[in-house]
BAGU-92566 format. One record per residue (C-alpha): residue number from 0; x, y, z. Coordinates in Angstrom, 2 decimals, always signed. Each point is the difference from the previous one (the first is absolute). Layout:
SITE   num        xx        yy        zz
SITE   NUM         X         Y         Z
...
***
This chain:
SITE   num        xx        yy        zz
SITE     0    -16.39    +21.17    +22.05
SITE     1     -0.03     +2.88     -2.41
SITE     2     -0.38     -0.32     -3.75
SITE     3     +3.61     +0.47     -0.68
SITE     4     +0.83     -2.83     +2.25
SITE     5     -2.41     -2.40     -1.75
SITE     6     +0.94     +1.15     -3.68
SITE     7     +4.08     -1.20     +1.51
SITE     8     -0.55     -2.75     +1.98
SITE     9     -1.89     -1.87     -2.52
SITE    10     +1.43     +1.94     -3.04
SITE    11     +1.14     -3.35     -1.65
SITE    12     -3.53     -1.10     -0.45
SITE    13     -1.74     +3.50     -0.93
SITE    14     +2.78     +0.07     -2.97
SITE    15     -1.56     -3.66     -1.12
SITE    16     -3.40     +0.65     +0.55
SITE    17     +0.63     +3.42     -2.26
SITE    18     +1.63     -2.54     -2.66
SITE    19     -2.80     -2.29     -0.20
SITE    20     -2.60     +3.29     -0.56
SITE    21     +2.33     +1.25     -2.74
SITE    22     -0.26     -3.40     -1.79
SITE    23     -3.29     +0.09     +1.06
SITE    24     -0.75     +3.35     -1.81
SITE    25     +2.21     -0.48     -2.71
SITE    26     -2.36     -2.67     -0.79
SITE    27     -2.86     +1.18     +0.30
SITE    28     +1.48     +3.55     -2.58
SITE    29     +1.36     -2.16     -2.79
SITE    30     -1.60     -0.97     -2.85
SITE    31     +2.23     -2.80     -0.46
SITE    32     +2.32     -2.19     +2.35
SITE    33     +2.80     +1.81     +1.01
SITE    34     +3.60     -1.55     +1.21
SITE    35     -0.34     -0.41     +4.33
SITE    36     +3.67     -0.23     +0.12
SITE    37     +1.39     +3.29     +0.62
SITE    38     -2.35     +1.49     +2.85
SITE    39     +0.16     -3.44     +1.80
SITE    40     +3.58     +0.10     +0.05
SITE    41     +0.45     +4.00     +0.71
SITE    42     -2.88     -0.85     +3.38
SITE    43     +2.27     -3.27     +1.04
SITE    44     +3.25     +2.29     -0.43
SITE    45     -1.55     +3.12     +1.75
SITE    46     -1.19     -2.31     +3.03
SITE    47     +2.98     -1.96     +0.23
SITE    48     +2.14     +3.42     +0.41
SITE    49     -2.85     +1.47     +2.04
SITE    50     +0.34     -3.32     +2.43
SITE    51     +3.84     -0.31     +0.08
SITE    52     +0.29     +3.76     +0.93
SITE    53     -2.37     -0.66     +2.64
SITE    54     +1.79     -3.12     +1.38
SITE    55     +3.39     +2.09     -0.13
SITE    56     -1.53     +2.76     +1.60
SITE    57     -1.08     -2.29     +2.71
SITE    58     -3.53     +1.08     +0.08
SITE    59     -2.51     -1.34     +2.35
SITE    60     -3.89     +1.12     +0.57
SITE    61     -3.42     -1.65     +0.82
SITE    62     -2.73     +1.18     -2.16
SITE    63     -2.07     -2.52     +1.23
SITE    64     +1.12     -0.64     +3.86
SITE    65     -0.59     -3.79     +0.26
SITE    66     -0.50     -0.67     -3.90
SITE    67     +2.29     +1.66     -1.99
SITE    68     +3.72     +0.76     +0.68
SITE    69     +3.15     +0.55     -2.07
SITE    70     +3.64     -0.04     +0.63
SITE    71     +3.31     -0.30     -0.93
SITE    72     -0.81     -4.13     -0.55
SITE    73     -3.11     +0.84     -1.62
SITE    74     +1.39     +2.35     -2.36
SITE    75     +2.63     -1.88     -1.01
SITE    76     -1.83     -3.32     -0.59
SITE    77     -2.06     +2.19     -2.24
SITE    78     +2.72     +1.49     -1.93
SITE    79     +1.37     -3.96     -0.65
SITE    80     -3.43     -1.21     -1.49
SITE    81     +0.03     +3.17     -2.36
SITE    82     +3.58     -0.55     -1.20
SITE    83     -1.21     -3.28     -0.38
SITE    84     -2.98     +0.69     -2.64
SITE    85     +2.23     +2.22     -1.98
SITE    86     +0.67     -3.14     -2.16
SITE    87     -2.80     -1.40     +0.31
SITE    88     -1.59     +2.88     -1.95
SITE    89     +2.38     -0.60     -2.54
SITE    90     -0.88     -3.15     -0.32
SITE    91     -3.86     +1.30     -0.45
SITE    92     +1.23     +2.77     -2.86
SITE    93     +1.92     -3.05     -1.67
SITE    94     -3.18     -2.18     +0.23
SITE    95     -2.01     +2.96     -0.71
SITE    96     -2.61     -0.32     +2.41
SITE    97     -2.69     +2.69     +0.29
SITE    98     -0.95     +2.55     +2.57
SITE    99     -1.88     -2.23     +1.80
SITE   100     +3.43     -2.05     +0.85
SITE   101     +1.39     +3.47     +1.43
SITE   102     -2.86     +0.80     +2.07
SITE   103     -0.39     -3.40     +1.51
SITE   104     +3.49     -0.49     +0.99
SITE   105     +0.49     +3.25     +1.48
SITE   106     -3.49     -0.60     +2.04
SITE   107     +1.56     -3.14     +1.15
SITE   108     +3.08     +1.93     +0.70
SITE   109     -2.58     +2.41     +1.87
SITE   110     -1.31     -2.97     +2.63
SITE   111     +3.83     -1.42     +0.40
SITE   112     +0.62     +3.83     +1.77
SITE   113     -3.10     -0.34     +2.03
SITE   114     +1.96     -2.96     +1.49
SITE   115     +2.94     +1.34     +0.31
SITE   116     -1.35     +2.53     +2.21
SITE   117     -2.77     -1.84     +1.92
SITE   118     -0.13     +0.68     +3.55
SITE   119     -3.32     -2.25     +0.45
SITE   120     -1.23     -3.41     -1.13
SITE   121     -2.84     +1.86     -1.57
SITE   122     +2.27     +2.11     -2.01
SITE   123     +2.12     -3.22     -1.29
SITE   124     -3.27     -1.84     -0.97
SITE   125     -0.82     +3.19     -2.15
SITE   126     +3.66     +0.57     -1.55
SITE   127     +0.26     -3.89     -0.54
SITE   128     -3.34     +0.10     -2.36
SITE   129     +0.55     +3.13     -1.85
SITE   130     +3.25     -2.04     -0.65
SITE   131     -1.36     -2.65     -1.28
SITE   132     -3.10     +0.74     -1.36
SITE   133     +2.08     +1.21     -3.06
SITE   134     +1.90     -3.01     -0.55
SITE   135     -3.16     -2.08     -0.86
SITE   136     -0.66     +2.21     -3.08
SITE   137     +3.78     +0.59     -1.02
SITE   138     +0.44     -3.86     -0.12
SITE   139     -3.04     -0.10     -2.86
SITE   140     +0.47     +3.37     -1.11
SITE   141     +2.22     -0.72     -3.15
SITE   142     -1.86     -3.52     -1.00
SITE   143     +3.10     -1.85     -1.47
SITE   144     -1.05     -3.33     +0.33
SITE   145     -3.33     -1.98     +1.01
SITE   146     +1.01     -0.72     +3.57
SITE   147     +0.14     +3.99     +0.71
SITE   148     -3.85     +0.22     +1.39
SITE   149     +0.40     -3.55     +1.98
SITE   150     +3.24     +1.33     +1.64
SITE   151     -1.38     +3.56     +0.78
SITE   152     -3.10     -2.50     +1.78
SITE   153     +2.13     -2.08     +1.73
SITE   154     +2.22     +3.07     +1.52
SITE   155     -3.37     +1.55     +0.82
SITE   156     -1.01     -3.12     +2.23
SITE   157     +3.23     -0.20     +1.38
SITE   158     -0.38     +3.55     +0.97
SITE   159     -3.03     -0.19     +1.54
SITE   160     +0.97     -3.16     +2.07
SITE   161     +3.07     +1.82     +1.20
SITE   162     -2.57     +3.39     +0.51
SITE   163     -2.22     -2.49     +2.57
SITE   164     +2.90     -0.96     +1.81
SITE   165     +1.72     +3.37     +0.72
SITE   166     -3.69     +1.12     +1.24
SITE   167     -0.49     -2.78     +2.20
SITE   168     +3.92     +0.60     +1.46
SITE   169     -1.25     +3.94     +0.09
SITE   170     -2.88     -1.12     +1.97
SITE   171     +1.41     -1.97     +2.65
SITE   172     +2.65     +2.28     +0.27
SITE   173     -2.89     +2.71     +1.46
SITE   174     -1.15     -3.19     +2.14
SITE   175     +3.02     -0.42     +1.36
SITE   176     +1.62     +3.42     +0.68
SITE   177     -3.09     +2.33     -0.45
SITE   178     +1.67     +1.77     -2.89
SITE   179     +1.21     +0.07     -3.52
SITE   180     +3.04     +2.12     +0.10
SITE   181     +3.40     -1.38     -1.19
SITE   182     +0.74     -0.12     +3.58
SITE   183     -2.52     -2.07     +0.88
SITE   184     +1.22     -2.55     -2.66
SITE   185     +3.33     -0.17     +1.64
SITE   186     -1.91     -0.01     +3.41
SITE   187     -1.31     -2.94     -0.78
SITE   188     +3.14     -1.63     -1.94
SITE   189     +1.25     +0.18     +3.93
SITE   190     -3.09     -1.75     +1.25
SITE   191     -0.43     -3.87     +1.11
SITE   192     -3.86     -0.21     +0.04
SITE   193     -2.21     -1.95     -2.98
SITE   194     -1.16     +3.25     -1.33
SITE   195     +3.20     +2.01     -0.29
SITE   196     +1.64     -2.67     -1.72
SITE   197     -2.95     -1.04     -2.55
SITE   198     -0.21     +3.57     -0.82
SITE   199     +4.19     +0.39     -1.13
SITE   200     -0.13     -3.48     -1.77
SITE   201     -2.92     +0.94     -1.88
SITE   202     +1.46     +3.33     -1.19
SITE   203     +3.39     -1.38     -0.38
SITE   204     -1.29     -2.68     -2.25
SITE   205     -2.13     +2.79     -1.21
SITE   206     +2.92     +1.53     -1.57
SITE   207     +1.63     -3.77     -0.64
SITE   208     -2.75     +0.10     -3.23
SITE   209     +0.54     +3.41     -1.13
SITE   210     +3.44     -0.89     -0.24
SITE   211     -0.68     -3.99     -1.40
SITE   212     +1.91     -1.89     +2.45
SITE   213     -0.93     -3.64     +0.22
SITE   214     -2.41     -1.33     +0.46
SITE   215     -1.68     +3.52     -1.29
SITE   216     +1.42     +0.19     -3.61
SITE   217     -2.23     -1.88     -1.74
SITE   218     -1.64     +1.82     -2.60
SITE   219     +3.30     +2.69     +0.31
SITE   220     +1.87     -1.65     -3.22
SITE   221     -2.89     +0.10     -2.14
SITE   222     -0.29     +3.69     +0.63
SITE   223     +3.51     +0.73     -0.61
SITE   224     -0.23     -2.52     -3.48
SITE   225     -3.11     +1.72     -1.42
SITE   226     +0.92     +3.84     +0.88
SITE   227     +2.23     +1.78     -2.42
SITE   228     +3.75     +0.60     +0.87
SITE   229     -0.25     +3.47     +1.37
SITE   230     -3.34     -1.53     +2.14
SITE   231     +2.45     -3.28     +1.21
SITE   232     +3.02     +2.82     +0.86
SITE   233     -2.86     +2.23     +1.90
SITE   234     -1.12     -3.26     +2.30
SITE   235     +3.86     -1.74     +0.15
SITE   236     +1.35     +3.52     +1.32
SITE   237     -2.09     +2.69     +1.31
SITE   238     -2.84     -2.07     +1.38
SITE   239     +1.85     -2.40     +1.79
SITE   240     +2.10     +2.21     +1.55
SITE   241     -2.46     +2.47     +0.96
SITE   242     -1.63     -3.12     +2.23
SITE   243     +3.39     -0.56     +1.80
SITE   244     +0.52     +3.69     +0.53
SITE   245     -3.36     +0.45     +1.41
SITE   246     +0.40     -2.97     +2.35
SITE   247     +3.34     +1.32     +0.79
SITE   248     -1.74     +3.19     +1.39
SITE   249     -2.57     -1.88     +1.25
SITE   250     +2.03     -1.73     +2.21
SITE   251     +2.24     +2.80     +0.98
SITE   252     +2.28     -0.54     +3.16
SITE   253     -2.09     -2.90     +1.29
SITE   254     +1.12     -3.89     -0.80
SITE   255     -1.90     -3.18     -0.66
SITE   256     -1.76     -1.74     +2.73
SITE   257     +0.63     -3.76     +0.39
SITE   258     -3.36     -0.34     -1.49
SITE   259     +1.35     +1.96     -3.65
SITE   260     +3.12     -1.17     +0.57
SITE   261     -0.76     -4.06     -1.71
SITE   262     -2.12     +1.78     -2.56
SITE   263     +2.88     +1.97     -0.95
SITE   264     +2.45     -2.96     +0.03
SITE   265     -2.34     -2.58     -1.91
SITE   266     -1.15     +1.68     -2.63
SITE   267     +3.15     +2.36     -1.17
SITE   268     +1.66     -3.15     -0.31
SITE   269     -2.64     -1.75     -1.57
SITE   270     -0.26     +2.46     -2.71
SITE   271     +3.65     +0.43     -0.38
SITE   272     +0.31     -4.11     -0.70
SITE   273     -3.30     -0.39     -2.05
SITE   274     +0.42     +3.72     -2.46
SITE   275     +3.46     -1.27     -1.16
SITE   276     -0.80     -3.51     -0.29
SITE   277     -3.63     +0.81     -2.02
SITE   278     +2.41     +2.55     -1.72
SITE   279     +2.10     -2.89     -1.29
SITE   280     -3.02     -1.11     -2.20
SITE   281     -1.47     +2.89     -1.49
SITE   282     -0.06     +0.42     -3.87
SITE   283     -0.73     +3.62     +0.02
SITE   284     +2.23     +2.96     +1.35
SITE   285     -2.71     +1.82     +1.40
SITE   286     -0.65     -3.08     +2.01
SITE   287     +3.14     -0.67     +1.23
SITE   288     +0.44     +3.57     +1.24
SITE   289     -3.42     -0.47     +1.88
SITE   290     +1.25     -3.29     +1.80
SITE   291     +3.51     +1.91     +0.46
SITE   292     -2.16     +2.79     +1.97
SITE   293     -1.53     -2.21     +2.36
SITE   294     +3.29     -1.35     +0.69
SITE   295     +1.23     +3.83     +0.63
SITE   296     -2.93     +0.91     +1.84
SITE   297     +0.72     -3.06     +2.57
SITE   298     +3.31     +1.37     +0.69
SITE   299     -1.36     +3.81     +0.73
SITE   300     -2.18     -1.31     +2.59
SITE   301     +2.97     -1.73     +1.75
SITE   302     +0.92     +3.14     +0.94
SITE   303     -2.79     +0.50     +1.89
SITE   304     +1.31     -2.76     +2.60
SITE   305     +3.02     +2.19     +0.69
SITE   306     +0.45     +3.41     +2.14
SITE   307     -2.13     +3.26     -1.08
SITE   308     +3.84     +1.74     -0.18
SITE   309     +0.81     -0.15     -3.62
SITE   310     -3.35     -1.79     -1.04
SITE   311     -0.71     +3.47     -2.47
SITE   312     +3.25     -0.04     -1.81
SITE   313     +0.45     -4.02     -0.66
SITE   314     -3.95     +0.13     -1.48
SITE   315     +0.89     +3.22     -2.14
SITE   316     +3.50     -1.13     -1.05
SITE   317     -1.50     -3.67     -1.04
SITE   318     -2.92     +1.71     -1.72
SITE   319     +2.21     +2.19     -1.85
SITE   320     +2.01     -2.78     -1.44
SITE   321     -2.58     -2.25     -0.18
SITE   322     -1.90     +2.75     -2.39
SITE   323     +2.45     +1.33     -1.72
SITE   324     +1.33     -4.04     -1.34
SITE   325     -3.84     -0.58     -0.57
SITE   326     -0.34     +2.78     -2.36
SITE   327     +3.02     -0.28     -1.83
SITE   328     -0.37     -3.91     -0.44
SITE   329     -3.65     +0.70     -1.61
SITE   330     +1.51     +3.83     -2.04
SITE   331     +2.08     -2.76     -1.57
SITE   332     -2.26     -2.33     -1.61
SITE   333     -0.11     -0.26     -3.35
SITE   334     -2.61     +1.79     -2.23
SITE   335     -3.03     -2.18     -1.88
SITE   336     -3.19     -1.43     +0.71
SITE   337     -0.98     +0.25     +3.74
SITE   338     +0.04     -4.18     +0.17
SITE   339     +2.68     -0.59     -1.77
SITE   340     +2.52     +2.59     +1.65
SITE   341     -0.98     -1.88     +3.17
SITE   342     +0.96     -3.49     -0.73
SITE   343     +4.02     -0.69     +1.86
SITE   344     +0.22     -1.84     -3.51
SITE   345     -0.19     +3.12     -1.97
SITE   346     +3.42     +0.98     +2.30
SITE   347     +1.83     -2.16     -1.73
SITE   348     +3.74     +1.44     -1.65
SITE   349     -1.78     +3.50     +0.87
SITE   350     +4.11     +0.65     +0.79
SITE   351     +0.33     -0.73     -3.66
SITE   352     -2.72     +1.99     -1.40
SITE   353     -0.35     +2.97     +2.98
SITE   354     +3.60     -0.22     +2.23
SITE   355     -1.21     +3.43     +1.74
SITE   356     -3.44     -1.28     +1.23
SITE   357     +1.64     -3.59     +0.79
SITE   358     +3.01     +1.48     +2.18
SITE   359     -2.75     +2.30     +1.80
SITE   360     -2.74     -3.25     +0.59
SITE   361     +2.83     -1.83     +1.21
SITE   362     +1.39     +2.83     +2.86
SITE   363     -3.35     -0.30     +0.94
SITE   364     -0.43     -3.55     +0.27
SITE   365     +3.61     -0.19     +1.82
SITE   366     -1.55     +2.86     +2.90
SITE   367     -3.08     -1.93     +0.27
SITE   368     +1.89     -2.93     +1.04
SITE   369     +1.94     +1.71     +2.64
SITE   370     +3.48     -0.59     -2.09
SITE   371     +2.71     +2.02     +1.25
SITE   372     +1.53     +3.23     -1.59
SITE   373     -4.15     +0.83     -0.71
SITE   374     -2.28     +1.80     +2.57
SITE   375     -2.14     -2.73     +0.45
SITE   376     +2.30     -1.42     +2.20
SITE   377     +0.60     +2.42     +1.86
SITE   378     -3.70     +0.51     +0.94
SITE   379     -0.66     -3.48     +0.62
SITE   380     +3.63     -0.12     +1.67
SITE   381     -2.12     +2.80     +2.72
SITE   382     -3.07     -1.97     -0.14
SITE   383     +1.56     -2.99     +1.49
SITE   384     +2.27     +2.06     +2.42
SITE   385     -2.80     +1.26     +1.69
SITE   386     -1.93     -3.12     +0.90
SITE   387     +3.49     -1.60     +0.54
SITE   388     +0.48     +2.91     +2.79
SITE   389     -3.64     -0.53     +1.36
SITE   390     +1.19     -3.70     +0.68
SITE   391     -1.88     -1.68     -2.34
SITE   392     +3.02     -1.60     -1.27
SITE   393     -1.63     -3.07     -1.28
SITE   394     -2.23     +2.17     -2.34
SITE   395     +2.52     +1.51     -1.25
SITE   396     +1.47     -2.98     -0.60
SITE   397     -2.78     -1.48     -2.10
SITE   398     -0.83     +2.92     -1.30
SITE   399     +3.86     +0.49     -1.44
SITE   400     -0.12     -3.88     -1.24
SITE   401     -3.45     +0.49     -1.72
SITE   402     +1.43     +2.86     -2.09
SITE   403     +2.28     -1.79     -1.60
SITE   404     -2.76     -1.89     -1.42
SITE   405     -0.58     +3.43     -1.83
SITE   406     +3.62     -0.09     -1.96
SITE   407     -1.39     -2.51     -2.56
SITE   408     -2.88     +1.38     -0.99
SITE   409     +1.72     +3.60     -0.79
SITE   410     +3.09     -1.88     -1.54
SITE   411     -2.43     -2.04     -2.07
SITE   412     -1.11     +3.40     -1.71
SITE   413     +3.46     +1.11     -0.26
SITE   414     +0.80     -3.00     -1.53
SITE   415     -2.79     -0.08     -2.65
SITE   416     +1.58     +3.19     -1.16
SITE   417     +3.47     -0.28     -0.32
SITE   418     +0.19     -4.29     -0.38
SITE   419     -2.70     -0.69     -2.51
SITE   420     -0.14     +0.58     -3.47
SITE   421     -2.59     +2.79     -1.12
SITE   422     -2.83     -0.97     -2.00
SITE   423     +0.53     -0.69     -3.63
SITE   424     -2.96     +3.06     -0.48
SITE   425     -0.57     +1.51     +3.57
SITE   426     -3.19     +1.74     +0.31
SITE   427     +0.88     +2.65     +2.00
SITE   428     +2.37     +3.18     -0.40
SITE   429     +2.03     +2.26     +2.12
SITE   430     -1.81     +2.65     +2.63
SITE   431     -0.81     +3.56     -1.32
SITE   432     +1.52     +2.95     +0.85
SITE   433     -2.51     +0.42     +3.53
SITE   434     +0.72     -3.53     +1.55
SITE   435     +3.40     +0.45     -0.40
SITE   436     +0.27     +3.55     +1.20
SITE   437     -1.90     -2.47     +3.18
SITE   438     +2.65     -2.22     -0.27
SITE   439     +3.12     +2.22     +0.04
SITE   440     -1.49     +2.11     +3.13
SITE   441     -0.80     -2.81     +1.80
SITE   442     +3.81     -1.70     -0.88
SITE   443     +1.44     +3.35     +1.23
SITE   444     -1.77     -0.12     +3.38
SITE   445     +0.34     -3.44     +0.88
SITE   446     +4.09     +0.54     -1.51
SITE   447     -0.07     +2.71     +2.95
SITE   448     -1.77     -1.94     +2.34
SITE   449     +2.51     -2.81     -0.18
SITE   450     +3.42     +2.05     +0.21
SITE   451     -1.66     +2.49     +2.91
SITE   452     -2.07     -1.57     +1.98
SITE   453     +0.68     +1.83     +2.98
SITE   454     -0.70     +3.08     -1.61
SITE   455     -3.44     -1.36     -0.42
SITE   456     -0.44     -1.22     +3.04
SITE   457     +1.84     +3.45     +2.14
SITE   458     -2.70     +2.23     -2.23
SITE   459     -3.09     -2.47     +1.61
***
């Protein structure tokens, strides 16, 4: 392919790798530590347009026959995880985290495209590190509390444990179909022999960790705890949904075998019942949004049970929502010392003290749940349609029952602000004028996502 087709196809990426050597350079210039803020945000804004004209253009090329590919899909799961770090750099500005925070989250950013556009298994190994390689160092990077360095550890392990197990799947994926194309993944997906199917449980389950679903979360909450808020938005939101996208694409038009197909019952289910129960318990917000996430994540990779027809656009649309209420539920915390702003406790009479940042937490408790008018209904409402018309009818059964268990824990926040007296001397305050720039873009978005869903859904 000639230059000019290279520079296009993957011109998403070349404008983030050119932000991260600006910061880079910037750096290295200054004689003293300059603000990150503005050129991160001008290089997410500039890719995001640069991917969304693409995916409205309807652009398609292969750089890298058999490695590298982009789309229509590809662009415009790209231009959703950009929209979806524009306030997440806000919250950075507002916690005033260094260039360091800029450059690792847009590297991160860098790996999630890699998958997004991986046309082999080697390809998605490499984009899934460069992903997460980052993440280790933004979860220590700010050092709020003492935990910080044992978290970043414990995600590292869990990292590397997940790391083995794609590599093995990769392997026996070559032993069983004598390649490592995409293809070859859904070639064996199709196949009934011992190898075929160890090779898609292992990279299924693979995934299962990136994304913490039980009995692969483990160490996930402490991460999320210990990171600062703009780290814990990062992982809740772009992360996670760059896995499901990837495996979305990974999958393409092929469905489970009957060997995936009780892996992708059990655990989804599992993790839907244990996040929101384990959610019930936690003291700390940051927690509680982790165990929330693994519930989340279990009912993303539902969808994988149903037909590859409208598999893209129920991922993206639950992503979207599912991002959008993260962020503006953590944009709406209230300011003060990184442990205590945590603490559920420190919600209490927030209505009374902060009514804008209350009414916002609370939408976004409500979508969470899945409470009708609020888009999170809506995208679970598709989630369970789509197993339902796979005939898994009894999953989606369970899986409808077991998110009810979810209502309580959300309405227990909701009602720790509005039906509990405030402090006598709270020691927080309201957000600064960053988070709740966050907070207002992400309340307009998921306000539009919940009266037009079908606009959303007609432009995917």
């Amino acid at each position: 392919m000639m230059a000019e087709g290279l520079l296009l196809a993957a011109l998403p990426e070349h404008l983030l790798l050119l932000g991260i050597l600006t910061l880079l350079v910037i750096d290295l210039v200054s004689s003293r530590a300059r603000d990150p803020f503005l050129p991160a945000l001008l290089t997410v804004l500039l890719a995001a347009a640069a991917a969304g004209w693409l995916a409205w253009a309807g652009h398609v090329a292969a750089p890298f026959p058999g490695h590298f590919s982009v789309g229509p899909q590809a662009f415009t799961a790209k231009a959703v995880l950009l929209v979806l770090t524009v306030p997440v750099l806000l919250l950075g500005r507002e916690e005033r985290l260094d260039s360091r925070f800029a450059m690792l989250l847009l590297a991160s950013l860098y790996g999630a495209f890699l998958m997004l556009s991986a046309d082999s298994l080697i390809m998605l190994f490499f984009g899934i590190e460069v992903l997460s390689l980052p993440l280790y160092a933004l979860v220590v990077l700010a050092y709020r509390r003492p935990q910080s360095a044992e978290a970043a550890m414990k995600y590292l392990v869990l990292g590397g444990v997940g790391t083995a197990i794609l590599l093995m799947g990769i392997s026996l994926t070559l032993g069983a179909t004598g390649g490592l194309g995409v293809d070859d993944f859904q070639q064996a997906l199709a196949g009934d022999d011992f190898m075929s199917r160890g090779a898609v449980v292992l990279v299924v389950v693979a995934f299962m960790l990136k994304a913490a679903i039980v009995p692969f979360h483990t160490w996930a909450p402490d991460a999320y705890e210990a990171a600062t808020i703009p780290v814990t938005a990062f992982m809740a939101t772009i992360v996670k949904a760059a896995v499901l996208l990837a495996l979305v694409r990974l999958f393409g038009g092929a469905e489970a075998g009957p060997a995936l197909v009780a892996v992708l019952v059990v655990l989804p289910l599992l993790s839907i019942v244990w996040g929101n129960l384990a959610a019930m318990r936690q003291p700390g917000f940051r927690r509680l949004i982790a165990y929330s996430s693994i519930a989340h994540a279990g009912y993303l990779f539902l969808v994988l049970l149903g037909a590859p027809e409208g598999r893209f656009e129920t991922v993206t649309f639950y992503v979207i929502v599912y991002g959008l209420t993260n962020v503006l539920a953590l944009a709406c915390l209230p300011a003060g010392q990184d442990w205590l702003r945590d603490r559920l406790v420190g919600l209490k009479g927030l209505y009374h003290r902060d009514p804008r940042a209350a009414i916002l937490i609370a939408v976004a408790m409500l979508s969470l749940a899945g409470i009708p008018p609020f888009p999170g209904f809506v995208a679970k409402f598709l989630v369970f349609r789509t197993v339902m018309e796979a005939g898994f009818v009894a999953v989606a059964v369970v899986g409808l029952i077991a998110s009810y268990l979810g209502i309580y824990l959300y309405l227990r926040v909701i009602q720790y602000m509005f039906m509990t007296p405030s402090p006598a001397h709270p020691a927080t305050r309201p957000t600064g004028g960053f988070a709740a720039t966050a907070g207002v873009l992400a309340f307009m978005a998921v306000l539009v996502a919940g009266v037009f869903p079908g606009w959303i859904l007609g432009w995917l």
